[in-house]
C-alpha positions, 0 to 999 in steps of 0.5 A, a space after each residue: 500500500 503507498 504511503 500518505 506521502 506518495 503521490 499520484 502519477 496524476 498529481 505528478 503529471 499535472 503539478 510538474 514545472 512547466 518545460 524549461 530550456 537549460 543552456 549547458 557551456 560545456 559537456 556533461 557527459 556523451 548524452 548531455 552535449 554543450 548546448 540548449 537542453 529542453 527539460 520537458 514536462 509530463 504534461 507536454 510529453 503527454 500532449 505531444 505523445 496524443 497527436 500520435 495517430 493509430 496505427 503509428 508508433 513513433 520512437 524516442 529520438 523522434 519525440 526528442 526531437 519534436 519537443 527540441 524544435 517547438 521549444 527552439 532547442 539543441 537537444 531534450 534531455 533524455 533521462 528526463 523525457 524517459 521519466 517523464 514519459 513514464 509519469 504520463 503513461 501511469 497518469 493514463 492508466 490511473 484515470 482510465 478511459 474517462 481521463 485523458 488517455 494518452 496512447 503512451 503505447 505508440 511510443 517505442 525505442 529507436 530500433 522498434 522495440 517496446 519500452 519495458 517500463 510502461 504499466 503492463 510492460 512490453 508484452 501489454 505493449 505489443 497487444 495494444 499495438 497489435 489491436 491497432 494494426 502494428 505488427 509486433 514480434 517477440 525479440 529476444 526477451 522482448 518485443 519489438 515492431 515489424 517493419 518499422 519504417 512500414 509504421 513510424 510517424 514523424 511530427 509535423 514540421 513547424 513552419 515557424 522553425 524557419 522563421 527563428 
């Protein structure tokens, strides 16, 4: 049973600071380059996970990306998207399907494979996935999606990128 002091993920999700652009002058290790670094939110990593249509999936790098372009970013950080992503599947699961329901299960690893940490773990993955029409398969001790390029989707391009 979860302490008095436990949060939900929901008050997580929606209590979160806002996204923030963190400016790093030198290196912080292979994966935190110098450069602007995009903290992101649970709330924003939902609402971009949502545009994602069925019958997609898009990965990781793909969503890093998208949220590192709307915020005029070098980079968003990746452990913080991972946790955050996280926070916004469990907020999906606890409010069930009268709350937002963020289709966190679109979201997969750079090679196809499913992400381990979500609620139900991969093999929950890959059968919401399958239902959609996506094409799964077992992968080692995982599962991963079949002919990627086949359902990757990338986010629109904004048009004010060009204008910066």
């Amino acid at each position: 049973m979860a302490s008095a002091r436990t949060k939900s993920a929901v008050v997580k999700r929606d209590t979160a600071a806002p996204p923030a652009v963190q400016h790093l002058s030198s290196p912080k290790g292979a994966a935190f380059p110098a450069g602007d670094m995009l903290i992101a939110s649970p709330l924003e990593i939902a609402g971009a996970v949502e545009a994602v249509p069925e019958g997609c999936v898009v990965t990781l790098d793909g969503l890093r990306a998208h949220l590192a372009r709307k915020f005029h970013a070098d980079y968003t950080c990746p452990l913080t998207t991972g946790i955050f992503l996280r926070i916004a599947a469990e907020a999906s699961e606890e409010e069930g399907p009268s709350g937002r329901n963020t289709p966190y299960w679109r979201v997969v690893r750079s090679n196809g494979r499913m992400i381990d940490r979500f609620p139900g773990g991969e093999s929950v993955q890959a059968k919401r996935l399958s239902r959609e029409g996506v094409r799964c398969e077992a992968a080692g001790k995982g599962h991963r999606v079949t002919e990627l390029g086949r359902y990757a989707w990338s986010f629109p391009a904004d048009p004010m990128c060009f204008f910066r």
